[in-house]
N, C-alpha and C positions, 0 to 999 in steps of 0.2 A: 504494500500500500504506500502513496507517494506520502510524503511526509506532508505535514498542515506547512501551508504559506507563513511568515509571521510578519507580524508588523508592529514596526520598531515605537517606542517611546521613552520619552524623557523621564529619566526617574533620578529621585535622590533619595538618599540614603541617612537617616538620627539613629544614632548610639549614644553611648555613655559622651563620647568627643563631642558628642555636641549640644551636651546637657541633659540628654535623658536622666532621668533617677536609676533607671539600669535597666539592664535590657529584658528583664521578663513583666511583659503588661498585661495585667489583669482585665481590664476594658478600654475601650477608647469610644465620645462621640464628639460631636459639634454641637454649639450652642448658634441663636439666631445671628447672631453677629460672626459666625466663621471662628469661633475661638474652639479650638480642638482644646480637652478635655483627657488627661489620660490617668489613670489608676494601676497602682501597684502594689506588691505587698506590702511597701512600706510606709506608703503616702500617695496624694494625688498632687500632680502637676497640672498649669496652664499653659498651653505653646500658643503664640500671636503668630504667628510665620517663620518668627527670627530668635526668640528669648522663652527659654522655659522657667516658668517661677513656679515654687513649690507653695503649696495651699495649705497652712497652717489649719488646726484645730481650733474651732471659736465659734462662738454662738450661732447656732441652727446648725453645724456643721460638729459632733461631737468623736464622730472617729474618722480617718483616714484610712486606715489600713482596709486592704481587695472590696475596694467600693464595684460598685456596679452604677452606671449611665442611661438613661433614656432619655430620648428628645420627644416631647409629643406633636401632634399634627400639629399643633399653635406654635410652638417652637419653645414651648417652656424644657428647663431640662431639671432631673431630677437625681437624685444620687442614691444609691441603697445602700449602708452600712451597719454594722453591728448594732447600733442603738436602733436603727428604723429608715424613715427615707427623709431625707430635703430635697429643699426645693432651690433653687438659685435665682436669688433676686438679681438680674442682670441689670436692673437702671440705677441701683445702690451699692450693686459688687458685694453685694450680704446674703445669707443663705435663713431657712427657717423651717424648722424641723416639724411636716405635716404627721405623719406617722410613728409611733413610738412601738417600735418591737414586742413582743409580749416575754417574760420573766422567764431568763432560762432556755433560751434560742440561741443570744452572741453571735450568731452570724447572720451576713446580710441573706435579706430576701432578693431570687432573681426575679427580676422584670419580666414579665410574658409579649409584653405589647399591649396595644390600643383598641378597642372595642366598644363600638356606639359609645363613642365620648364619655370612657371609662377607661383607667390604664389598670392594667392586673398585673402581679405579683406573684410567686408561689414564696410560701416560707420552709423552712427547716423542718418543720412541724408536720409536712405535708398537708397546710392550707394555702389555699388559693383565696387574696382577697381581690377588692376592686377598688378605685378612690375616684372618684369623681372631676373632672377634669377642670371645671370650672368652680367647683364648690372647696375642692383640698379635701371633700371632706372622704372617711369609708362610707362604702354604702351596702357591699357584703364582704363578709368571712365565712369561705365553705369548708368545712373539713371533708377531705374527699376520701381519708382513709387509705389511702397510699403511706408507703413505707415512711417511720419518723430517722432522718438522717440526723439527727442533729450531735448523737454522742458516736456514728460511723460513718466512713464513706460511702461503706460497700452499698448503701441505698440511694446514692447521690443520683439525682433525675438528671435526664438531658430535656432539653424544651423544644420543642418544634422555632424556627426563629422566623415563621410566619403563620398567621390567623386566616383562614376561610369557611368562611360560611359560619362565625361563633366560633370554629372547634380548635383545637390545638393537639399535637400529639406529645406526650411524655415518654422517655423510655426508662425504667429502673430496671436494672441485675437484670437485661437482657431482654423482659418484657414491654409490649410498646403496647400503653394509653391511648384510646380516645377522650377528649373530654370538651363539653360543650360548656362554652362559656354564659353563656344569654340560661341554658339551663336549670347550669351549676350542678351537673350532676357525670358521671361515668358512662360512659355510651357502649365500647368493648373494650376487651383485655386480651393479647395476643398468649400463644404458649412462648416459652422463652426461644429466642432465638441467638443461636452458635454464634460464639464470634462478629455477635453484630458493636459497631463503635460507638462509645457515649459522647462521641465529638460533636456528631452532626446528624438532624434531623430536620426536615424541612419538610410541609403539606403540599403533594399532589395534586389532588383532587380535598373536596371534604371527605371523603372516605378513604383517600391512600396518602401513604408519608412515605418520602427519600429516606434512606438510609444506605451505609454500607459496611460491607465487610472487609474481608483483607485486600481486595483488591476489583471488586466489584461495587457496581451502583446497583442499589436495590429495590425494589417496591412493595412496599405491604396495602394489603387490602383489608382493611377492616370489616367488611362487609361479608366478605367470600370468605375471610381468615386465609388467605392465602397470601404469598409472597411472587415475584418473579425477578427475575437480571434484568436492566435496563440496561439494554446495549446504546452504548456510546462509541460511533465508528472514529478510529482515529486514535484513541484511549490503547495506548499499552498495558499488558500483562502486568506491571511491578505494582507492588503494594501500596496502596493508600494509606499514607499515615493522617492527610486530613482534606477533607471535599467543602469545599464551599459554592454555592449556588447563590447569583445575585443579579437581577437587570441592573442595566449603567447604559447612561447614554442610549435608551431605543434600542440597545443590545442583551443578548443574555450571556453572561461570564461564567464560567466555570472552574475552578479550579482544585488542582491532585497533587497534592504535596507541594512544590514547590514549584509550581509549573501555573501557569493563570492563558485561558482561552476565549474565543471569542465562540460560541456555539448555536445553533439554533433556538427557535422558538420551544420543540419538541426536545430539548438538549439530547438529539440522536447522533449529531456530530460535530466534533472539534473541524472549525470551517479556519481558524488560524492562530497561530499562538502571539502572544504577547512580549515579545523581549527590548530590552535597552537598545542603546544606539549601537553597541560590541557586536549585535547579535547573540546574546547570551541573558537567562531566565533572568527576570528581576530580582530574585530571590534566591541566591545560588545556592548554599551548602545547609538548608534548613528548611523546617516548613510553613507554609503558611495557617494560619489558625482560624485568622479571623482580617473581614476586610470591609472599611468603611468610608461612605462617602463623604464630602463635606459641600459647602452650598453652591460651589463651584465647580463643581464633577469633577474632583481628582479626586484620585483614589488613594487610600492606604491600608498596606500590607502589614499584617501584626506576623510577625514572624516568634519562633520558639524560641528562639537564641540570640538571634542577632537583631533585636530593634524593631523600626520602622522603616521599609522603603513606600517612598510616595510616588504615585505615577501620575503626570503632570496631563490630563483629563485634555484641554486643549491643544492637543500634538498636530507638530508638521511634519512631518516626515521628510528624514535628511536624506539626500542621496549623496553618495562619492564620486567623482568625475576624476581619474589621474592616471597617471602612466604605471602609479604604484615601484613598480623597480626601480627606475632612477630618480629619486629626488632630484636631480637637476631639473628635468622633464614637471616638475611639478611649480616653478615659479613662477608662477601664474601674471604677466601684466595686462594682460583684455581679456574679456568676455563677449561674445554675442551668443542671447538666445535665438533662436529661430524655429518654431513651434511649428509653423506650417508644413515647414519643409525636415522638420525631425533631426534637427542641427543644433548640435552645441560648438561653435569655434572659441576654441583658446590661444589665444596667444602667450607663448613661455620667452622664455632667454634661451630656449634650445628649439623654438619651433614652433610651427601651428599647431595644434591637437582638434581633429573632428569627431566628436560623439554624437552618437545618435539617446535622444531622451531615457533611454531603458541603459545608456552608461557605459555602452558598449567602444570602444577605440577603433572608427571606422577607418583615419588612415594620418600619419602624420606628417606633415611638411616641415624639411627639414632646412632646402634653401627654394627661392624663386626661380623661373626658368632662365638660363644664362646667368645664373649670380653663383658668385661662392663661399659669401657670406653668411653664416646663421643667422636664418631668419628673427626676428625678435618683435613682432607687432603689436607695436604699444596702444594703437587703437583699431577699433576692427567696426568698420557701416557697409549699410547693406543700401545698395543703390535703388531706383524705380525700375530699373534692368532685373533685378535678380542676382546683382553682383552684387560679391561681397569686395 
């Protein structure tokens, strides 16, 4: 099979060198104004574009440490930590704690997402509550009776990281939840499934949810209780250590470890891959975990180990025009484009150079006819003739 096309983008690269708090991050979003927002084990930081300031412990704001971020449809954003959630007063730069954890939890509640202008929550506890988007206020607490993780892992839920149709899927120790949010109650319960990942789960349909295993996309049916492979053409053999599924830009993204594509609407096939300007993965020796956008379509890359790479949303795509072997050949003093006739003329210190737009070296002039001089054309027009 021919290898996917790829196409090239601008990306940079935040570590510790350039002020991270370090390079393992817990969450990251954006606030209405473009200020990325990142959480770590040990604190939460602000990045503006250029300066990271670390976000000190203080009224409405009572612990820092592996918060959790949502933005809602309004653009308010809110923080889950060990005491409960706040909220971020953005016209004041002050925060104010709507929710207050219940006695005996200590860890934060994850965020679920947004629902008829309700944001939900699961807690430690195995409840799922709701807050009201305009009031701050709750306005249910279900206890759904799923596993209580709070004094073990081994119960730790994964979340579906989108809502259709009310529903969301859960998976604990292998087993994947339906659960209807509008209902507030359990819909099915799968048998446990082999080797399935607590990484990633996402909703199909309202009756089937992504998932995967070692090395495969998967599909579960709630309805039938059945499973199948989603074939993905393009997709190599090797192991998935982590899938993430996201539209961007009118596009749908996908990406396998360390690797990020551009795919259909049906994600049946990788149509091109995404790499830097090297031609080589954004994300070289690590994987991607998690990836988000900010108000301006760039994208960023939460990697395992090494930080963030940001992919610069409004790309041009650069081409290379040159002799390549001799640097002398490459001193570029004219240019003409010429689009009609599928001509790039350059003039160097060593000669003409003629490319055709796909960068190909159709033929190069070395001296004039009767001259024995190196050529050197320091400017190069194109006449009403068709002369150059």
């Amino acid at each position: 099979m021919q290898a996917q096309p790829i196409i090239r983008y601008n990306s940079v690269s935040y570590s510790v060198n350039e002020g991270l708090l370090q390079s393992t991050i817990t969450d990251m979003a954006f606030d209405k104004h473009n200020f990325c927002w990142l959480s770590f084990p040990n604190g939460i930081q602000k990045f503006d574009g250029k300066n990271f300031t670390n976000i000190a412990i203080q009224p409405g704001l009572p612990d820092d440490k592996e918060a959790y971020f949502f933005r809602s449809s309004n653009g308010d954003l809110f923080i889950s930590h060990s005491q409960g959630i706040s909220k971020y007063k953005i016209g004041s730069n002050r925060f104010t704690q709507i929710y207050t954890i219940h006695s005996g939890e200590k860890n934060p509640a994850k965020f679920i997402g947004e629902d008829e202008n309700s944001i939900y929550f699961y807690s430690r506890n195995g409840t799922i509550s709701s807050i009201d988007c305009n009031t701050l206020k709750v306005i249910a607490e279900t206890k759904t009776g799923l596993p209580n993780h709070s004094s073990t892992s081994d119960y730790r839920p994964a979340l579906s990281d989108n809502i259709i149709n009310h529903r969301i899927a859960i998976q604990i120790k292998g087993s994947l939840y339906l659960w209807d949010l509008r209902k507030r109650k359990l819909l099915y319960k799968s048998m446990p499934i082999p080797s399935i990942s607590s990484f990633f789960l996402k909703m199909k349909t309202e009756d089937e949810v992504f998932y995967y295993t070692n090395n495969e996309l998967q599909v579960y049916n709630f309805t039938t209780q059945t499973n199948y492979t989603h074939v993905v053409k393009g997709k190599d053999d090797k192991p998935i250590s982590h899938c993430i599924i996201l539209p961007w830009q009118n596009k749908t993204l996908i990406s396998f470890s360390n690797k990020l594509y551009e795919t259909d609407i049906a994600i049946s096939l990788l149509k091109s891959e995404m790499v830097n300007f090297q031609n080589q993965p954004i994300v070289a020796n690590t994987s991607v975990w998690g990836i988000r956008e900010d108000n301006f379509g760039n994208l960023y890359l939460l990697t395992l180990i090494d930080g963030i790479k940001k992919i610069i949303g409004n790309n041009y795509p650069v081409k290379y025009y040159g002799a390549r072997k001799d640097e002398t050949n490459n001193n570029a003093l004219s240019i003409l484009p010429d689009k009609i006739n599928n001509r790039i003329l350059t003039g160097t210190s060593n000669g003409l150079l003629i490319f055709d737009t796909s960068q190909r070296l159709i033929k190069q002039i070395r001296t004039l006819p009767g001259k024995k001089l190196i050529l050197s054309p320091n400017v190069i027009l194109k006449n009403n003739r068709e002369n150059y």
